[in-house]
C-alpha positions as CSV (number, residue, x, y, z in Angstrom):
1,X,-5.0,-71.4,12.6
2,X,-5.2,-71.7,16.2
3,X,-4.6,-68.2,18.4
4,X,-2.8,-67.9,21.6
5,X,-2.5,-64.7,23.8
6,X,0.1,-64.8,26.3
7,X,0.5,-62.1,29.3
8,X,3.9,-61.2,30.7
9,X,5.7,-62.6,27.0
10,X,8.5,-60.3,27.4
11,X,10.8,-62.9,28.8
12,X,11.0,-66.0,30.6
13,X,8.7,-68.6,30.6
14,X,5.8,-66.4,29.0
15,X,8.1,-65.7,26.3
16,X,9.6,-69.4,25.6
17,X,6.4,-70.9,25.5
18,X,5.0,-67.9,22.9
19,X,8.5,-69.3,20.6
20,X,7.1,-72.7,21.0
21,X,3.6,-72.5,19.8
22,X,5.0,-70.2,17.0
23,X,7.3,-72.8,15.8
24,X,4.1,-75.2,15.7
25,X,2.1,-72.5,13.5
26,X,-0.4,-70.5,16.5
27,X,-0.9,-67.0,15.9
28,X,0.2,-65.0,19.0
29,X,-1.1,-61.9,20.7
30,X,1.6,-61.6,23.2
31,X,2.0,-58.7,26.2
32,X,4.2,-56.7,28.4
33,X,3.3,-53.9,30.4
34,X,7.0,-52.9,32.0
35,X,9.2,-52.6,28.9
36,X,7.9,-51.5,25.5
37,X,11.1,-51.8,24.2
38,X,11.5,-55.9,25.4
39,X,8.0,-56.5,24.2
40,X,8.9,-55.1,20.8
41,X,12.2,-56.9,20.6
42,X,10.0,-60.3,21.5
43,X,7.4,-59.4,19.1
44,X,10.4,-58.6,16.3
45,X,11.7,-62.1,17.1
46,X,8.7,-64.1,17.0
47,X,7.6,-63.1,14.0
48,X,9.9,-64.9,12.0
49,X,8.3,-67.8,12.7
50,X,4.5,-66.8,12.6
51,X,2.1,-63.9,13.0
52,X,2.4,-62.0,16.3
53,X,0.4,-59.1,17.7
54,X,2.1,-57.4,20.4
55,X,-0.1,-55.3,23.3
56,X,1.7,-53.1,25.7
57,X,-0.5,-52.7,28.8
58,X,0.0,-54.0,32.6
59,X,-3.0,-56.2,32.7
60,X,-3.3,-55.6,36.7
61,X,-5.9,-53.0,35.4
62,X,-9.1,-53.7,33.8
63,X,-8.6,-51.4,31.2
64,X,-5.4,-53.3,29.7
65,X,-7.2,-56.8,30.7
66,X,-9.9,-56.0,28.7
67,X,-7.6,-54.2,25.9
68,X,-5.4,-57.4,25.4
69,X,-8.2,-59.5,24.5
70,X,-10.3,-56.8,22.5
71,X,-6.8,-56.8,19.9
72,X,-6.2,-60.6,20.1
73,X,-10.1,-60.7,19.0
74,X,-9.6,-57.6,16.0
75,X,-6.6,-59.1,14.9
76,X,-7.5,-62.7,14.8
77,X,-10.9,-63.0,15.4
78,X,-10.8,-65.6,17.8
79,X,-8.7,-66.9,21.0
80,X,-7.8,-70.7,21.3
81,X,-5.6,-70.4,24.4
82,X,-4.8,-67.6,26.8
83,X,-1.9,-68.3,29.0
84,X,-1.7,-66.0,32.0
85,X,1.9,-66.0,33.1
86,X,2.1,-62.2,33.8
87,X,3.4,-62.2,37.7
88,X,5.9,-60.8,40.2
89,X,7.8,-61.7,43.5
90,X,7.5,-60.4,47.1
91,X,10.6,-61.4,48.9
92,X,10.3,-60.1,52.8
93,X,8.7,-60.8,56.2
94,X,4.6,-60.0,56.3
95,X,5.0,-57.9,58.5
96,X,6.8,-55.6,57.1
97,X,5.1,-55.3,53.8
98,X,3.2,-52.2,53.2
99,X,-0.5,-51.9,52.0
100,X,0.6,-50.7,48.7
101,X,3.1,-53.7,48.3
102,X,0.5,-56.2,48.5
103,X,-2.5,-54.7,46.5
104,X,0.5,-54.4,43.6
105,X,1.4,-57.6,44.4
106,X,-2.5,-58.8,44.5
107,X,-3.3,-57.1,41.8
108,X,-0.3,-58.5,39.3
109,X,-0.7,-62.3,40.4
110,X,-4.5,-62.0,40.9
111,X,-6.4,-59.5,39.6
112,X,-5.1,-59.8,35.4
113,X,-6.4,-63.6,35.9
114,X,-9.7,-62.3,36.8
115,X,-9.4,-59.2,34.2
116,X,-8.4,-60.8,31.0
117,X,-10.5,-64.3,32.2
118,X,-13.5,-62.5,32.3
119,X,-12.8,-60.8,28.7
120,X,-11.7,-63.9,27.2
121,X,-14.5,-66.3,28.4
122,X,-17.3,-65.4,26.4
123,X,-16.3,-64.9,22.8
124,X,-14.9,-68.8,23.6
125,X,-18.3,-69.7,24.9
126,X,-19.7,-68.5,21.7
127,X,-17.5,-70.8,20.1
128,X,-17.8,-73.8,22.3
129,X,-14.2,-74.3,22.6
130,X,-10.6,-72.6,24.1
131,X,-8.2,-73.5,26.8
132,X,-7.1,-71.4,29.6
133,X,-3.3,-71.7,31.0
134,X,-2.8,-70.1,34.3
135,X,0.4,-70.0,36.0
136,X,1.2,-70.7,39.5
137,X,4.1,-71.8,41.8
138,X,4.5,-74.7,44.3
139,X,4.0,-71.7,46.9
140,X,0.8,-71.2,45.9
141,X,0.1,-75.3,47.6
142,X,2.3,-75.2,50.6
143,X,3.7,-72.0,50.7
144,X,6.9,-70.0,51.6
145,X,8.3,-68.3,54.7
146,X,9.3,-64.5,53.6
147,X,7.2,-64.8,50.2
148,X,3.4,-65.1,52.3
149,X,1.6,-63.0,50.2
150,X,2.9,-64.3,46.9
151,X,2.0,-67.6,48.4
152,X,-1.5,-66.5,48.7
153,X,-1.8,-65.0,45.7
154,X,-0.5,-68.2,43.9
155,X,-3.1,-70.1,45.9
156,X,-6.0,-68.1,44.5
157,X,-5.1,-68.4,41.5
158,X,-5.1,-72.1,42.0
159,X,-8.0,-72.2,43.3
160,X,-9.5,-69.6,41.0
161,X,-8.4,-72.2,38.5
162,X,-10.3,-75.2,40.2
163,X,-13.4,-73.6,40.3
164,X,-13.7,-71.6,36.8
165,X,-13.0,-75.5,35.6
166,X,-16.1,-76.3,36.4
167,X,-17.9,-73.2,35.5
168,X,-16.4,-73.9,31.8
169,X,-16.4,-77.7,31.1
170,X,-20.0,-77.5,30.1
171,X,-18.9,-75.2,27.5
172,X,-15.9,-77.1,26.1
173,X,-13.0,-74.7,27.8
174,X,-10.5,-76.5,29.7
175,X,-9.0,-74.5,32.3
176,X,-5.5,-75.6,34.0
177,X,-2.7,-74.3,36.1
178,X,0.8,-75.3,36.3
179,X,2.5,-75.2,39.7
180,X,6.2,-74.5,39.0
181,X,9.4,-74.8,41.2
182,X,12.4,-72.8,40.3
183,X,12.8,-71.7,37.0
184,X,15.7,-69.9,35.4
185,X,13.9,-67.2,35.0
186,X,14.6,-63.1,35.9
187,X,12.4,-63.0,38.8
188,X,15.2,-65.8,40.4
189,X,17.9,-63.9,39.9
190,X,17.7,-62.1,42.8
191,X,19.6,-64.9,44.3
192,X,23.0,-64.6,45.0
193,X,25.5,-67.8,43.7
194,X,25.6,-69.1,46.9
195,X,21.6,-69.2,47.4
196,X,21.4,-70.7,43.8
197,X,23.4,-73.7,45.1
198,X,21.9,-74.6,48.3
199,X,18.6,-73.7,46.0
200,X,19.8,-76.4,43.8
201,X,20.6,-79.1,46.3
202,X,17.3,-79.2,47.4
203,X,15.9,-80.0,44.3
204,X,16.4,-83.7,43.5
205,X,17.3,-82.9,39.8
206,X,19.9,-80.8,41.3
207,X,19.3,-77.7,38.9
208,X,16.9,-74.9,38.0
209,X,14.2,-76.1,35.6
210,X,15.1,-73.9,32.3
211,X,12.2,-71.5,30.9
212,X,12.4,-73.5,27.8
213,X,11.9,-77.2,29.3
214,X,8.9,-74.9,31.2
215,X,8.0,-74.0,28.1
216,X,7.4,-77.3,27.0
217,X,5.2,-78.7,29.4
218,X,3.0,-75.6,29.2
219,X,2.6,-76.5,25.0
220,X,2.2,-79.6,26.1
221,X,-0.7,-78.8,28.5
222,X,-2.0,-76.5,26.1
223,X,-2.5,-79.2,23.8
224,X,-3.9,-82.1,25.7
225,X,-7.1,-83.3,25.4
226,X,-9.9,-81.2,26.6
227,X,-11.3,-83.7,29.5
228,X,-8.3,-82.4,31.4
229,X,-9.6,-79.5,33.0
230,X,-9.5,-78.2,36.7
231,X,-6.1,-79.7,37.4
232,X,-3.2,-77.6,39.2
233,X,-0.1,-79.7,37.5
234,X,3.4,-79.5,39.3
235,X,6.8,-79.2,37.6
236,X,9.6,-78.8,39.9
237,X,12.1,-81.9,39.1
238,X,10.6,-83.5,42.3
239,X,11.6,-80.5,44.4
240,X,8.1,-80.6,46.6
């Protein structure tokens, strides 16, 4: 049975896509690091449908980067597809952000894609096989006044994704991003009604994208054929 470990499953998009690939018999290992009592709940709700490991840890460290894939691989012995959805906002002119904002900011968007990357890689080298899901935002390719550094981070990571691509293909690992738009997630409701709508209006769909029709493309990514690798795939209902 195939074995997927998700990062930031609490909620939103990590946790609809971890529902999904339940309901079509993976294993999970899923992960929160903000609110042991959310990941629990998630964990307690998945299971109905499949086995789930759950891994409390903010995987901005290298510690719980390395912890989250040391239990996926005791529990289940192997990983078929890590997902690294873990992330958070920055909403504020540059120069106004402190140091300590953007290393946290860095270090959420960034670093737990290098952490749990580097942990994961090479028990799926030994196999020849496993897919790697990173998710990113339209930012991250042509960026956002007032959200700079999440931009940037976003743009690592797509890069970051480009390149590991071709480190892995020799060794059967696919390795992909997803560039969103705006989801109807948490981590947009800071908007206010009004924002929402003129949000919307942009958008040619004219609405948010829901976590679970996210959710959906990212099973469907997850499950492609291998030659696709190295790609940075938008979803934003042709907002971009």
């Amino acid at each position: 049975m195939n074995t997927a470990v998700i990062t930031g499953a609490s909620r939103g998009i990590g946790f609809a896509t971890a529902k999904l690939l339940g309901q079509r018999g993976w294993n999970l290992v899923i992960n929160g690091g903000h609110d042991r009592d959310a990941l629990q709940h998630a964990a307690d709700t998945l299971s109905s449908s499949t086995r789930v490991a759950s891994y409390y840890g903010d995987v901005s460290s290298e510690k719980h980067g390395n912890g989250l894939i040391d239990c996926a691989l005791r529990t289940f012995g192997h990983i078929d597809l890590l997902i690294n959805n873990a992330g958070i906002s920055h909403i504020g002119l540059l120069s106004d952000m402190s140091t300590a904002q953007w290393h946290r900011l860095m270090q959420t968007n960034l670093d737990s894609v290098f952490f749990t990357c580097r942990a994961a890689v090479p028990s799926m080298v030994r196999r020849q096989q496993g897919r790697i899901l990173n998710i990113s935002s339209v930012w991250g390719e042509v960026g956002a006044s007032c959200e700079a550094a999440y931009s940037a981070s976003k743009g690592a990571v797509n890069a970051l994704t480009r390149a590991l691509a071709k480190e892995l293909a020799p060794s059967h690992i696919s390795v992909n991003a997803i560039s969103f738009g705006v989801i109807d997630t948490e981590m947009n409701r800071c908007f206010d009604p009004e924002e929402r709508e003129a949000l919307a209006e942009e958008i040619p769909f004219g609405r948010f994208a829901s976590p679970e029709e996210a959710a959906a493309f990212c099973c469907q990514i997850a499950e492609a054929p291998e030659y696709l690798t190295g790609q940075v795939l938008r979803f934003d209902g042709g907002w971009i």
